[in-house]
C-alpha positions as CSV (number, residue, x, y, z in Angstrom):
1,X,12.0,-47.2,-20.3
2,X,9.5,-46.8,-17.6
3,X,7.0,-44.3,-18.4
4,X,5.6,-43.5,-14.9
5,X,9.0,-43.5,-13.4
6,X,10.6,-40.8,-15.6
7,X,7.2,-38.9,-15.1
8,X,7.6,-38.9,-11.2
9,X,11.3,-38.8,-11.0
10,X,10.9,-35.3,-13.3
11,X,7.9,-34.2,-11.1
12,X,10.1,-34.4,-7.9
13,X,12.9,-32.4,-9.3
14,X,10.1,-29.5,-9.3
15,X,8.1,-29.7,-6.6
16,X,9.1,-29.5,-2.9
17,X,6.4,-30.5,0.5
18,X,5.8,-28.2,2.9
19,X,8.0,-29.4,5.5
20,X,11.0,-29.6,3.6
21,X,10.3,-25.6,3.0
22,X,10.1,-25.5,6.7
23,X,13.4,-27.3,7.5
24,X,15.5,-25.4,4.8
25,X,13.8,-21.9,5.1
26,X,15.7,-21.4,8.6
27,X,19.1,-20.6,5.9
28,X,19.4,-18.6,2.8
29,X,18.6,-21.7,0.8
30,X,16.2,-20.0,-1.5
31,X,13.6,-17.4,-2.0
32,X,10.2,-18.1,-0.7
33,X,7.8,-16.2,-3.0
34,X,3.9,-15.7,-1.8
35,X,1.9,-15.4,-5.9
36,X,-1.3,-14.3,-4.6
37,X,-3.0,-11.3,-5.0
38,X,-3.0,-8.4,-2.1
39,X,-5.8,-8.9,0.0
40,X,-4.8,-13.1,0.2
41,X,-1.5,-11.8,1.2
42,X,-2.8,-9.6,3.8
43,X,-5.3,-12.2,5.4
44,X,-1.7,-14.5,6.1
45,X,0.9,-15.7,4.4
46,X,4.6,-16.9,5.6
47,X,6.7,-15.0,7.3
48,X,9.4,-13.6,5.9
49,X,8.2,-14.3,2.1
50,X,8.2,-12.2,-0.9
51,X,5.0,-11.3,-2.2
52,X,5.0,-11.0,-6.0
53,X,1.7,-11.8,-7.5
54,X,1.8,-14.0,-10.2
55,X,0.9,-11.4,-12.9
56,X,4.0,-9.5,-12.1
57,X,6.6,-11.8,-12.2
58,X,7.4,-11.2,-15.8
59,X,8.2,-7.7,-15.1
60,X,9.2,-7.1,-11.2
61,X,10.8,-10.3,-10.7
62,X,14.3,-9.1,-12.2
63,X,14.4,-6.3,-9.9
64,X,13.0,-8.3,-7.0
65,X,15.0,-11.4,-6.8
66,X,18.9,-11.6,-8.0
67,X,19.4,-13.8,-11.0
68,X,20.9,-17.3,-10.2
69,X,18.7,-17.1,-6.7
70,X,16.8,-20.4,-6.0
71,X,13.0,-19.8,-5.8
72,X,9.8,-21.7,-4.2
73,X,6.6,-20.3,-4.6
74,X,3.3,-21.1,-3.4
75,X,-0.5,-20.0,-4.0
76,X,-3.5,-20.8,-1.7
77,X,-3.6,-24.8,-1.5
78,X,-3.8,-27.9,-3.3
79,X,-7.5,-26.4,-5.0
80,X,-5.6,-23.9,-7.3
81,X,-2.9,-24.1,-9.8
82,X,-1.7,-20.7,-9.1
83,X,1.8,-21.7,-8.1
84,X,2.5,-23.4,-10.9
85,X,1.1,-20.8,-13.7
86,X,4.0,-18.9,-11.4
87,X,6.7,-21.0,-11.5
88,X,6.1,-21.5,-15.0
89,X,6.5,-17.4,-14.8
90,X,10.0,-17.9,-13.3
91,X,11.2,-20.9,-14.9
92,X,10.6,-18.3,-18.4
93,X,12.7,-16.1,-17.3
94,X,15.9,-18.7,-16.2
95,X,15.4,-19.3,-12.5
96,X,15.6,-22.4,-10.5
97,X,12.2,-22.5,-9.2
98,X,10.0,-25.1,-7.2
99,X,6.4,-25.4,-6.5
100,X,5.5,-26.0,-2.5
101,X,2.9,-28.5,-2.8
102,X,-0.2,-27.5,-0.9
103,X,0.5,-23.9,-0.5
104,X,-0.3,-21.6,2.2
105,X,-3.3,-23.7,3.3
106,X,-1.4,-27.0,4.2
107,X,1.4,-24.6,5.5
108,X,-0.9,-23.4,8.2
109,X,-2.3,-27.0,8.7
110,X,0.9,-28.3,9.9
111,X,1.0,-25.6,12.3
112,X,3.2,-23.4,10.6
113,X,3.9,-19.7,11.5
114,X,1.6,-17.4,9.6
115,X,2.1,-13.9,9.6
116,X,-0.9,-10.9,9.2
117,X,-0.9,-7.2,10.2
118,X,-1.6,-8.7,13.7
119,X,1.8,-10.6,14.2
120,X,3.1,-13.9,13.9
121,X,0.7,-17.1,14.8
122,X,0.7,-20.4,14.7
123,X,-2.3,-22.9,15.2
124,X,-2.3,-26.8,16.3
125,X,-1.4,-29.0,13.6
126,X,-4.0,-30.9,11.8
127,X,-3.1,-34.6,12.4
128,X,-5.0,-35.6,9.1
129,X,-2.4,-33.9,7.2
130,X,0.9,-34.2,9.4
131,X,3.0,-36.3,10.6
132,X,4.5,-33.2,12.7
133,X,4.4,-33.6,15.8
134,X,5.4,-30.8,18.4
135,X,8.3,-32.2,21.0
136,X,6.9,-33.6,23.9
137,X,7.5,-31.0,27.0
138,X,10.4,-31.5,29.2
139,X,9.7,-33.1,32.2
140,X,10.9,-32.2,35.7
141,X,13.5,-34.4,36.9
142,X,12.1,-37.3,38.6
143,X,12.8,-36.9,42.7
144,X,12.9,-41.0,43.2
């Protein structure tokens, strides 16, 4: 058997990008959990996430989140390994959980919604680490 293959094969059944969060978050297709401590929560994080810091999950996430519910979580960035010491958290206690690569960094680099105490924003995307593009503006009808 090929090493390497089974490895990444088993990798992608636990890790989802950031744009496929995007695409399926507009449903009830999961839970999207923010693990970060308060005051990284506060400076932004994705609207309409859960925030349960990592260290609680053991004990708040049964009374949080329904058993059988789907979870994603996600920590700063690419930098920390947060998310996954979380998922780890939830996988313990018999969820289906998966790790969005790149976290709430690269989810504001692609131009994603972020939410603070000062409302809902959304910057340019990064073209370094997107292939998002916004839809090209409607143009008037031509008159020829």
């Amino acid at each position: 058997m090929n090493t390497a293959a089974e490895y990444f094969r088993a990798k992608l059944r636990f890790e989802i990008d950031i744009m496929d969060v995007a695409e399926a978050y507009r449903g009830d297709a999961f839970v999207l959990v923010d693990t970060r401590r308060r005051a990284s929560w506060e400076h932004g994080h994705v609207p309409g996430a859960v925030h349960l810091p990592t260290a609680e999950i053991p004990a708040r996430a049964p009374e949080m989140i329904p058993a059988g519910s789907k979870v994603v979580v996600y920590s700063w960035g690419p930098g920390c390994n947060g998310s996954a010491v979380a998922a780890l958290a939830f996988a313990e206690l018999g969820y289906e959980v998966r790790e969005m690569l790149g976290g709430i960094e690269y989810w504001a680099r692609n131009g994603l919604p972020v939410e603070t105490a000062d409302g809902v924003r959304s910057g340019a995307a990064d073209s370094l680490v997107t292939a998002h593009q916004p839809a090209a503006p409607e143009l008037p009808p031509s008159t020829s």
